[in-house]
N, C-alpha and C positions, 0 to 999 in steps of 0.2 A: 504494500500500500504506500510507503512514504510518508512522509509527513505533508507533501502535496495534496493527499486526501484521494488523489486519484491509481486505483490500482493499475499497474501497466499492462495493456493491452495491446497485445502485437497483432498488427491487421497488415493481411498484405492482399497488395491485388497481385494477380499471375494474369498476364496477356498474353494470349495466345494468336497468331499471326496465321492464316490460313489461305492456301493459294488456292482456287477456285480452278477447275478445271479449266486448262488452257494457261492457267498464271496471268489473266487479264486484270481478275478483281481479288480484294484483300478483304476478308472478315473480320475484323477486330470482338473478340471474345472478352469478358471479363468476368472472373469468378474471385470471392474473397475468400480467405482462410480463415477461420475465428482459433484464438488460443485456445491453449488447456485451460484457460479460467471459465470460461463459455461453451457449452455444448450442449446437448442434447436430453435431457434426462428422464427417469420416473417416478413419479411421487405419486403413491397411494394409488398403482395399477393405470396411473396414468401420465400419457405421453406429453412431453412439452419442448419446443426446439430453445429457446434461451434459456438456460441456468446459469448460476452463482452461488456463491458460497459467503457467508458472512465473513468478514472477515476485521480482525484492525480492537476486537475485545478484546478487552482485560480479562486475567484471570480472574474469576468469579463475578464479574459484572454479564450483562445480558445485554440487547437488541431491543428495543422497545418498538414493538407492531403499534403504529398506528391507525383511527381510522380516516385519517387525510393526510394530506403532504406537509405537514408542520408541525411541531412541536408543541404548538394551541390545540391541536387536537385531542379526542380520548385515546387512552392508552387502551390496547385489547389482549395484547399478548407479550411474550420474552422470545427472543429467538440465540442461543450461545451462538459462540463463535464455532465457525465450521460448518450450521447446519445448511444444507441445500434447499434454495427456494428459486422457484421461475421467476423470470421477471417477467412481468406483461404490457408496461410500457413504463417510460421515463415524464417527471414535469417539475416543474420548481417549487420552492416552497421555502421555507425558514433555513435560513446559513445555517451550518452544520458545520464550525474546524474550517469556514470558508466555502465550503462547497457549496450550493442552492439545491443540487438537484436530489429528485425522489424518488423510489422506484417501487410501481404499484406492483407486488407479489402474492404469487401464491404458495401456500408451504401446510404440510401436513400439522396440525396445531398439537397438542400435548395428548390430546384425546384420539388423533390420527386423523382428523378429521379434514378434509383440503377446506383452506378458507383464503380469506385475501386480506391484506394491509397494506401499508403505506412504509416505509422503513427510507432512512438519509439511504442513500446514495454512495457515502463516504463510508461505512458502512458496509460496501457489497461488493463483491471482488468484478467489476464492470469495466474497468476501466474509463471511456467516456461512452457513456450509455445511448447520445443522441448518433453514433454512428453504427448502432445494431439494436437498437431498440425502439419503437414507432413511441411519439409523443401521444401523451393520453390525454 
């Protein structure tokens, strides 16, 4: 994470150059790689393409689930450090350590139950969230 607040996230594009039958015309291809912090995962039998992991707690403190993007909001759950939750979009909200942004998630609750919160950003091993996650 850093002390920047933002987890590092290595995005690369691969271009791929393609000659068209006859080598008249070029196809310009672009596909992105997401890191090991970002993939694929299952929570509670189900599938979701962007995860993350908490990350940046102390020992014995928690993750405070909200249920908006700001720290005005109600608290509804704990999340430690570690635990895997999808992210389902990014938006701004109360500085956190500097950082604005907030990421609406979902995550298996204490009961196993899939539910959704609000949780900084700073927070969530994303890196910068507006480049692989849709604004909510």
């Amino acid at each position: 994470m850093g002390t920047t607040g933002m987890g590092l996230k290595a995005r690369s594009t691969v271009l791929a150059l393609a000659l068209a039958a006859g080598g008249s015309a070029i196809t310009l291809a672009s596909a992105e790689s997401a890191s090991a912090d970002t993939s694929r995962c299952t929570i509670r039998n189900q599938s979701f393409s962007d995860c993350a992991n908490v990350t940046g707690i102390a020992s014995g403190s928690y993750l405070t689930v909200r249920t908006g993007p700001g720290s005005g909001y109600d608290a509804k759950d704990r999340l430690a450090n570690g635990k895997l939750v999808a992210v389902s979009c990014y938006t701004t909200g109360t500085v956190v350590n500097g950082w604005q942004y907030w990421d609406r998630i979902v995550y298996a609750n204490s009961s196993g139950v899939l539910t959704t919160g609000y949780v900084s950003d700073y927070y969530v091993d994303t890196g910068r969230p507006w480049e692989w996650v849709p604004h909510c």
